[in-house]
DRENROZA-245872 format. One line per 3 residues: number of its first residue (from 1); for each residue x, y, z of C-alpha. Coordinates in Angstrom, 3 decimals. Layout:
NUM) X,Y,Z  ...;
END
This chain:
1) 18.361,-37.653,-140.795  21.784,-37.708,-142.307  21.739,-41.525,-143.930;
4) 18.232,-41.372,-145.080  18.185,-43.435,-147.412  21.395,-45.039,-147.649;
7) 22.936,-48.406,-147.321  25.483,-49.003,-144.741  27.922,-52.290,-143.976;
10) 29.728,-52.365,-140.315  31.975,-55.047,-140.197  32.368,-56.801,-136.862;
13) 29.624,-55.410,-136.137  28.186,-57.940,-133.125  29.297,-56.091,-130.566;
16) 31.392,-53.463,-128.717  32.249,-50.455,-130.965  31.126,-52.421,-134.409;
19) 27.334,-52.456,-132.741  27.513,-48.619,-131.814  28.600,-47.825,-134.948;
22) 25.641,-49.773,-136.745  23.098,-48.050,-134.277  24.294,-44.562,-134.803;
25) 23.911,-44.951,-138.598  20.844,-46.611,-138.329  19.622,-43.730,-136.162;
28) 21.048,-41.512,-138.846  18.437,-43.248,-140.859  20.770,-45.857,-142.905;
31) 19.731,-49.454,-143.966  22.560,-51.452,-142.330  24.106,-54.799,-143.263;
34) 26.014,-55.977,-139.757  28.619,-58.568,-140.946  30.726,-60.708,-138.587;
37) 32.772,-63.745,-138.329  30.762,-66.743,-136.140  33.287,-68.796,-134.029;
40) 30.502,-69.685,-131.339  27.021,-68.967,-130.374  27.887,-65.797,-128.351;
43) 28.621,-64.333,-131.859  25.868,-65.125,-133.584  23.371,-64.061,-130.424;
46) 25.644,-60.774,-130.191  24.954,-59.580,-134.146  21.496,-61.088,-134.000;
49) 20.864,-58.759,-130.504  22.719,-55.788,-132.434  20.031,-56.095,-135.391;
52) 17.241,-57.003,-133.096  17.842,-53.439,-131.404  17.856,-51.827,-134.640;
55) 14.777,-53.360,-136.153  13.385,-52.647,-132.792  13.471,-48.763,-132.972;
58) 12.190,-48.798,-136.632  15.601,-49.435,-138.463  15.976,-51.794,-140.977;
61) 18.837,-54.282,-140.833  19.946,-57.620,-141.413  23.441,-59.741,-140.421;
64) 25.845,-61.846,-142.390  28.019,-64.304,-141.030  31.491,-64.012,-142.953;
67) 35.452,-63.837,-142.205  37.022,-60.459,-144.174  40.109,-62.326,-144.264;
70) 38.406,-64.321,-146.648  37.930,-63.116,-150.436  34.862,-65.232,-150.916;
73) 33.064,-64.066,-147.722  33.679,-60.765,-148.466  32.682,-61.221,-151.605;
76) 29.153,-62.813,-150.744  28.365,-59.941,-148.231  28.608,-57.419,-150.628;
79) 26.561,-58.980,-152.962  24.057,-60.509,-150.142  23.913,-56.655,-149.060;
82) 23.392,-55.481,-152.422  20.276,-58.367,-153.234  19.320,-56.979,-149.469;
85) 19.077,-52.917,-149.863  19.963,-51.952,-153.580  22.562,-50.851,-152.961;
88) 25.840,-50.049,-150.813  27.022,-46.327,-149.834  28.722,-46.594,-146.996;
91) 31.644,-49.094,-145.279  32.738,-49.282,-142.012  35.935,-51.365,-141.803;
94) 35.674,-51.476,-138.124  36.461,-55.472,-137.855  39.686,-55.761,-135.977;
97) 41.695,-57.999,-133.582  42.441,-56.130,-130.163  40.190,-57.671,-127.333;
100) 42.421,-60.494,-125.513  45.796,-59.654,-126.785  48.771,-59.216,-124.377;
103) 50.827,-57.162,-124.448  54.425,-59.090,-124.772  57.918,-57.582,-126.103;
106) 57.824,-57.823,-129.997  60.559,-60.679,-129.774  58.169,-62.652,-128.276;
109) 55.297,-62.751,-130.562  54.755,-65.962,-132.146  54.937,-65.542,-136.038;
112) 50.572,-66.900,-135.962  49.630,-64.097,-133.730  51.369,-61.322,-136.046;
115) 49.703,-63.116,-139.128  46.199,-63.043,-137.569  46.506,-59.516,-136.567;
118) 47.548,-58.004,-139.827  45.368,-60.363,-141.716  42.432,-59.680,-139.791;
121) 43.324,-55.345,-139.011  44.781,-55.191,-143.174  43.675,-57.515,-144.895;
124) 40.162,-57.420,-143.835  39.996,-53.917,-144.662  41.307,-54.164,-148.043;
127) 39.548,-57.155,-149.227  36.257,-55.372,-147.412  36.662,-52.414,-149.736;
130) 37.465,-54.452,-152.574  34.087,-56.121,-152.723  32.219,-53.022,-152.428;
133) 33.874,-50.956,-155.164  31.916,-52.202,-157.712  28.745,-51.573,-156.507;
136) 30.141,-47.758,-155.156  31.738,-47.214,-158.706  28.333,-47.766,-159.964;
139) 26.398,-45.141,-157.846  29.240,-42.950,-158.498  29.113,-42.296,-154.937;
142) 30.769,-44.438,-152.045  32.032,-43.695,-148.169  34.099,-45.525,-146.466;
145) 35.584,-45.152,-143.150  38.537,-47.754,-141.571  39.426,-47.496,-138.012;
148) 42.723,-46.651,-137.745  44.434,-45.997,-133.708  46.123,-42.988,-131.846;
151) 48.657,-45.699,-131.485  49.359,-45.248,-135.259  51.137,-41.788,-134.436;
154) 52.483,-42.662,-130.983  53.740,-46.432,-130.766  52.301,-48.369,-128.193;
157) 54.456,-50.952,-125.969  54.191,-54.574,-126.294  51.633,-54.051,-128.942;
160) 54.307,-53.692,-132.432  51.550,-56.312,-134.121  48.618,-54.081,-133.632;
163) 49.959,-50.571,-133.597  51.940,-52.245,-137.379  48.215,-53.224,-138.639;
166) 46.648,-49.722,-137.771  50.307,-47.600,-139.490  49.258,-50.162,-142.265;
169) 45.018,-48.755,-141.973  46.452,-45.334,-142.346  48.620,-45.753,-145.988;
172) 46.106,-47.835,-147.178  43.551,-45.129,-146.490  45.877,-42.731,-148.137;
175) 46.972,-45.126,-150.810  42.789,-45.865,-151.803  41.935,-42.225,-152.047;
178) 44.132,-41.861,-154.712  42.448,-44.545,-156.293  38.764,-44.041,-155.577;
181) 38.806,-40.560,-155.960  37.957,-40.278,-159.712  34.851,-42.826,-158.882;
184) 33.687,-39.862,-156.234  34.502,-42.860,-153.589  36.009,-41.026,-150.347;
187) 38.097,-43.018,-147.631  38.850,-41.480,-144.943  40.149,-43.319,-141.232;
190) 38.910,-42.770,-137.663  41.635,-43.326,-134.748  40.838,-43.584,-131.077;
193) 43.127,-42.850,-128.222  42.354,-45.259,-125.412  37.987,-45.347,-125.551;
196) 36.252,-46.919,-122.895  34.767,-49.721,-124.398  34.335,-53.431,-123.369;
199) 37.827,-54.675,-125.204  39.484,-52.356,-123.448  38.212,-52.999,-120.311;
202) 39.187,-56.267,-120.863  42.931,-55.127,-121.566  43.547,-52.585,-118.803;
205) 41.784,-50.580,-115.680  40.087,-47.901,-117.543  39.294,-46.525,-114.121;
208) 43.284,-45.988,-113.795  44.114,-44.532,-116.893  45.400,-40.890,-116.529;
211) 43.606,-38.773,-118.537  45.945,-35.699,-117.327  47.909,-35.187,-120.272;
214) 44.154,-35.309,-122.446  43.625,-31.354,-122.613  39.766,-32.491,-122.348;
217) 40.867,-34.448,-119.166  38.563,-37.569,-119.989  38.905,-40.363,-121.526;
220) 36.818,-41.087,-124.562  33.402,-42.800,-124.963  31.962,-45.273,-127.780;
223) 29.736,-41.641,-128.748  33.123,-39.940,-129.447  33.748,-41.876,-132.490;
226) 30.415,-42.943,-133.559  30.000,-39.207,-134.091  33.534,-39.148,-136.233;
229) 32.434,-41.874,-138.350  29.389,-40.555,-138.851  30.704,-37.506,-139.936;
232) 33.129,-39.032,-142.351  30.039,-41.216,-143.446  27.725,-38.566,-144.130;
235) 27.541,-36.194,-147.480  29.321,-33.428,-144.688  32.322,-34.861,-145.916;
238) 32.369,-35.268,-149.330  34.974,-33.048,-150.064  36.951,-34.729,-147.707;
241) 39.227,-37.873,-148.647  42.678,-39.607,-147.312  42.210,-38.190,-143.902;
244) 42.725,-39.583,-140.724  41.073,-38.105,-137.701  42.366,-38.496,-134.281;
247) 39.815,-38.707,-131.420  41.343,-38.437,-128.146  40.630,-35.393,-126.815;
250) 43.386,-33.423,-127.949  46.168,-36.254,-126.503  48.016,-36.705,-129.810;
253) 48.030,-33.585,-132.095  49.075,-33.588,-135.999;
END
C-alpha cells in the first residue's frame, strides 16, 4: 500500500468527490481525518456514512465538523487530527463551492455569491494549509494536493466566480511551493475537465455532454482523479512540486 502508514485530511469530505478521495487513500492504507462544514443533518449522516465505509473495510478514520473559511475551525482540525493519528502527511483541499450554482452573466452576480465562492474555493485552501504546516514542518515531510479546474486554463461561461477561485487554486499552488519547498512540503493541484459526479449532474445532462473533442472520447469518472491525487499524495511524487495536472482526457493540453 502506498499511504501505509500515513495521516491524511480530505476536506469536504461527506460526499461526492471529497468521499472518493478519502476512500482511495484509505485503501492506499492512510489514516484519514474527513472534515466538513454541518449546515443540516444530511451533512453530518453523509461524513458519518463516508467514515462508516472506511472503518468498515478495515480503515481507520474519524470526521470533524468545521468551516475552512474559518481560522479557528481550521485550526482545531488540525490539531484534533494531530491528538487523533500523530500526525498529518497529507492534505486534500478538495472543499469547494460548485454544486447548485447557476450559471448567470458575471454582471449579474450578487457581490455575496462571489464572496462565498472565493472564500470558500481560496480561502479555505489557504487557511487549510496554514494549519497543517506546522505539524508538516515538523515531520519534515508534508503533501498536499488542492483541486484546481480545466476551467482554470479555458474560461468557463457564466461561471467568472468559480473559474476566478480555481485561476486563484493554481498561483497559490505555485506561490506555496516556493514556500514549502525548503520544509520538503510539496503542493501540487489536480484539475478536472467536466467529471461525472453527483454536483455535476446536478448542474448539467452529463448524458449530453460531447465528449468528441476529448481525444479519449469519454468523459471522466470520480477514479480519474482519485488516481491523480493519489499520485500527487504518494512518495511517487516527491520530486514533484507547483504542478498542476489536468485530467480530462487530453481536452485541454499545456
Amino acid at each position: 500500500m502506498r499511504l501505509k502508514d500515513r495521516v491524511a485530511i480530505v476536506t469536504g469530505g461527506a460526499r461526492g468527490l471529497g468521499r472518493a478521495f478519502a476512500l482511495r487513500l484509505a485503501q492506499e492504507g492512510a489514516r484519514v481525518m474527513v472534515m466538513n462544514i454541518v449546515l443540516n443533518d444530511k451533512d453530518l449522516e453523509d461524513m458519518k456514512e463516508t467514515v462508516g465505509l472506511i472503518n468498515d473495510m478495515g480503515g481507520d478514520a474519524q470526521f470533524f465538523e468545521g468551516d475552512v473559511t474559518s481560522e479557528s475551525d481550521t485550526r482545531a482540525m488540525a490539531e484534533a487530527t494531530a491528538a487523533a493519528f500523530g500526525e498529518i502527511h497529507i492534505l486534500i483541499n478538495n472543499a469547494a463551492v460548485y454544486d447548485g450554482l447557476v450559471r448567470k452573466p458575471f454582471d449579474e452576480i450578487s457581490l455575496d455569491e462571489w464572496d462565498r465562492v472565493m472564500g470558500v474555493n481560496v480561502k479555505g485552501a489557504f487557511l487549510s494549509t496554514r494549519a497543517v504546516f506546522p505539524f508538516m514542518k515538523q515531520e519534515a515531510y508534508g503533501k498536499i494536493v488542492n483541486l484546481c479546474s480545466e476551467t482554470a486554463f479555458t474560461g468557463s461561461h457564466g461561471f467568472v466566480h468559480y473559474v476566478a477561485s480555481k485561476g486563484g487554486i493554481l498561483a497559490l499552488t505555485r506561490s506555496l511551493a516556493v514556500e514549502l519547498g525548503p520544509y520538503n512540503i510539496c503542493i501540487n493541484a489536480v484539475a478536472p475537465g467536466f467529471t461525472d459526479t453527483e454536483a455535476s449532474r446536478s448542474l448539467a445532462d452529463v448524458d449530453k455532454y460531447d465528449t468528441t473533442k476529448t481525444p479519449l472520447n469519454r468523459m471522466g469518472t470520480p477514479e480519474d482523479i482519485t488516481g491523480a491525487a493519489l499520485f500527487l499524495a504518494s512518495p511517487e511524487s516527491d520530486f514533484i512540486t507547483g504542478q498542476t495536472i489536468v485530467v480530462d482526457g487530453g481536452r485541454y493540453m499545456h
